[in-house]
C-alpha positions in Angstrom: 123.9 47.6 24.1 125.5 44.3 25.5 126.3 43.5 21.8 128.4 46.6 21.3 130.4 46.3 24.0 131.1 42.9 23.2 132.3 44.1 19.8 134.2 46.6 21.0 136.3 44.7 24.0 136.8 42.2 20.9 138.3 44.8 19.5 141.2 44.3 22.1 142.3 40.6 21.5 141.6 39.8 17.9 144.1 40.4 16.1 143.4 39.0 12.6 140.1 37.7 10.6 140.7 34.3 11.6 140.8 34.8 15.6 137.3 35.3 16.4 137.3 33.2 19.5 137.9 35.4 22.4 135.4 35.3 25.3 133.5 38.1 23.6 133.0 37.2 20.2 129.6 36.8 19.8 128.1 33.9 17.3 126.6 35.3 14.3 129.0 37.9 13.8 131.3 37.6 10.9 134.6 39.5 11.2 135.4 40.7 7.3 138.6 43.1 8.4 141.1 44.3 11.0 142.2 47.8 10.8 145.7 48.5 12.4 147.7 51.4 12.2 151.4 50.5 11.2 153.2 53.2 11.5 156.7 53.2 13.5 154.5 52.7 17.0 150.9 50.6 16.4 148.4 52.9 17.1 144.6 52.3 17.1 142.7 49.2 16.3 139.2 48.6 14.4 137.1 45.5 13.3 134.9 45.3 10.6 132.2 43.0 9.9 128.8 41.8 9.6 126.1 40.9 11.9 123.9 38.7 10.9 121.2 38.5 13.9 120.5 42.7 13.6 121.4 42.3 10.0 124.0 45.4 10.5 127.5 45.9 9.5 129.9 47.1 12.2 132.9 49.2 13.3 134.5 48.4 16.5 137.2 50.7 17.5 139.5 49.5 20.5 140.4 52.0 23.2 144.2 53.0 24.5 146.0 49.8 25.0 149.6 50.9 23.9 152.1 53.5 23.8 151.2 55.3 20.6 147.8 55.5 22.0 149.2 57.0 25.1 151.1 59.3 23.4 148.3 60.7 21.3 146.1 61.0 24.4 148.2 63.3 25.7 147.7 65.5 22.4 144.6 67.5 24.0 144.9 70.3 22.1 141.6 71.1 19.5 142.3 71.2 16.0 139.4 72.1 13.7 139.9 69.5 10.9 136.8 69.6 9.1 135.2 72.6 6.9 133.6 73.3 9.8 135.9 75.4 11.9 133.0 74.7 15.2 133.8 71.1 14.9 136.7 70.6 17.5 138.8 67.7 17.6 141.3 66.7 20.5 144.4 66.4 18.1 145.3 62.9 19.1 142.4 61.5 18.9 141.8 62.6 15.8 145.2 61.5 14.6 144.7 58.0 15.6 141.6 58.2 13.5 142.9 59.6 10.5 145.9 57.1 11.0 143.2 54.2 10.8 141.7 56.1 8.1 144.5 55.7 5.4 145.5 52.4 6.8 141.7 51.3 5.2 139.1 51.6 6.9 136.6 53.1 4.8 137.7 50.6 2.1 137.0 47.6 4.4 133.3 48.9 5.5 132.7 49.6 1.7 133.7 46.0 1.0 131.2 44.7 3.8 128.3 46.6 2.5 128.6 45.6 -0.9 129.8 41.8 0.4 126.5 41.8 3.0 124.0 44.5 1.0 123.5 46.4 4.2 123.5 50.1 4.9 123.3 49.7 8.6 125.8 50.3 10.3 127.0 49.8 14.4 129.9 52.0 15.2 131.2 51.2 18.9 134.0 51.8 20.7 135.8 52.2 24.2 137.6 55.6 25.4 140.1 56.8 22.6 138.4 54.4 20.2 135.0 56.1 21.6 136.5 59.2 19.8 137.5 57.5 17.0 133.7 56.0 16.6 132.3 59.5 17.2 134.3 60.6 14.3 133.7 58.2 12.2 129.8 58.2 12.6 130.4 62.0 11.6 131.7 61.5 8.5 129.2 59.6 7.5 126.4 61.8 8.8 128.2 64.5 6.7 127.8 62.7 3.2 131.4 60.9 2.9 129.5 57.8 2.5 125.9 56.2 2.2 124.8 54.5 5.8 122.1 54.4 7.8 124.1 55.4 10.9 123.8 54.2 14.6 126.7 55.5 16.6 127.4 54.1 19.9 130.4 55.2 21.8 130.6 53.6 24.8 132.7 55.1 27.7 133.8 58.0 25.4 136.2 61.0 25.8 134.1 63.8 24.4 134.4 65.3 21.0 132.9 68.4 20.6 130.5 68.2 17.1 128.1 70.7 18.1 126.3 70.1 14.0 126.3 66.5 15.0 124.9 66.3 18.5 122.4 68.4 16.4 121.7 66.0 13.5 119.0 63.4 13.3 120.8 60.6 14.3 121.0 58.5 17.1 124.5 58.4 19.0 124.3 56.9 22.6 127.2 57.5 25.0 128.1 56.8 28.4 131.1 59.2 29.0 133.5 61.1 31.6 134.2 64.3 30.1 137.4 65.0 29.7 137.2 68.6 27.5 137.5 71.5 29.1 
């Protein structure tokens, strides 16, 4: 939808909680956290917040816009992170997820939903963050935490979650398929 991708190429120039102003930062939307890995190279990007007009928290990953995300672009080989050893993972896109991961990000959408009282939640992103939005929306269809989940990743690399393409849920995605 027009309001994801919004969120997500938001998810480009704001850099803090306090620089909602970019050209895509739609009123009624209230930015509650920015995820950022700080590692030795910045890696991946999210924003967390609330919005008010579908009454829906949000995670809005941003795609490959530096280095680090360069680098683990190039990482295409599968790793099998999960209990699930059918649940293939390109290993740099999962790393930048896992790297957003410990930097908070589960923390910060737990802190919305309690702040806001919502169990909905948006999960956008663009290319590597598509990944990272695919991955996130299957933790939480597998139980890690308590959403109602609407997955969007728009223009997405492909992650192959054969259980989750499977699952009631809805996850919408606009893609070029870069697995092999």
């Amino acid at each position: 939808t027009r309001r994801c991708a919004h969120l997500h190429l938001a998810s480009y120039c704001v850099d803090s909680t306090t620089s909602w102003s970019c050209p895509t930062c739609d009123s009624g939307v209230t930015l509650t956290a920015v995820i950022e890995d700080s590692g030795v190279l910045d890696g991946g990007r999210a924003l967390v917040g609330y919005d008010a007009n579908h009454e829906s928290l949000f995670v809005a990953f941003r795609g490959s816009s530096n280095i680090k995300n360069w680098i683990d672009n190039i990482n295409a080989f599968f790793t099998s992170p999960y209990p699930d050893a059918t649940v293939k993972v390109e290993g740099g896109f999962y790393s930048e997820y896992s790297d957003l991961a410990k930097e908070g990000l589960a923390t910060a959408l737990a802190e919305a939903k309690s702040t806001y009282g919502s169990s909905n939640v948006v999960i956008t992103g663009h290319s590597s963050g598509g990944a990272c939005a695919t991955l996130l929306a299957y933790d939480i269809y597998r139980g890690a935490d308590d959403y109602a989940s609407l997955g969007l990743s728009i223009r997405s690399v492909t992650v192959r979650i054969h259980a989750f393409t499977r699952a009631n849920c809805i996850h919408h995605r606009r893609d070029h398929d870069t697995t092999r």
